[in-house]
N, C-alpha and C positions, 0 to 999 in steps of 0.2 A: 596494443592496448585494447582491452576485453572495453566493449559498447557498454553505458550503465540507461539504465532508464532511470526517471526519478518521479516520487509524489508527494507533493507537498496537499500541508492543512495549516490553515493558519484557522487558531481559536484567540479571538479576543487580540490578546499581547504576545499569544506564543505562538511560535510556528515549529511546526511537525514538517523535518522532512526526510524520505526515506529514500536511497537508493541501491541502487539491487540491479544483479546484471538476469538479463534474459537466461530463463533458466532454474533460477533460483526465488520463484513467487513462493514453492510452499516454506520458505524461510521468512520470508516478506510476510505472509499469511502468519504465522505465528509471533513475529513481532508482531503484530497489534493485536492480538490474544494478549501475548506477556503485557502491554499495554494498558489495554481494556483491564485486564483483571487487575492492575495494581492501583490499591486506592490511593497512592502519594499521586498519580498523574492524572490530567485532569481531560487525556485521551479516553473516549469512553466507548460504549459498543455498539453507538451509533455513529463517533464517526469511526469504527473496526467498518462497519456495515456499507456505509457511503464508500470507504478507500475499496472497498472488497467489490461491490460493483462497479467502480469503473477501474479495479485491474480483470475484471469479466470481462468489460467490453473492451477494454485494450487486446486484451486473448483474442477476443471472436475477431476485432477486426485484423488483425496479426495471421490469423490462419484466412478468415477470409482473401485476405492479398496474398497469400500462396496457393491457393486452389485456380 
């Protein structure tokens, strides 16, 4: 069984959650593009911005613990 990571957002009533295995962020990265830009949802390009810095720091600390 392939590892999944997962992140969630909860706005308000709904909760946003995404998972994605190691590997596959620049897929991750464009779902919440396809997101952000659809006006039926109410994911916007701030939290695109907030999920997108901490899967950065999820990254840095991920290669930091291999160096």
């Amino acid at each position: 069984m392939t590892a999944q990571e997962v992140f969630s957002l909860v706005k308000g009533r709904e909760r946003f959650i995404f998972r994605y295995t190691p590997g596959s962020e620049n897929e991750l990265l464009a779902t919440w593009v396809d997101l952000a830009n659809d006006p039926a949802s109410s994911f916007d390009w701030f939290d695109a911005a907030v999920l997108s810095y901490q899967l950065g720091s999820r990254l840095d600390r991920s290669v930091q613990s291999v160096a």
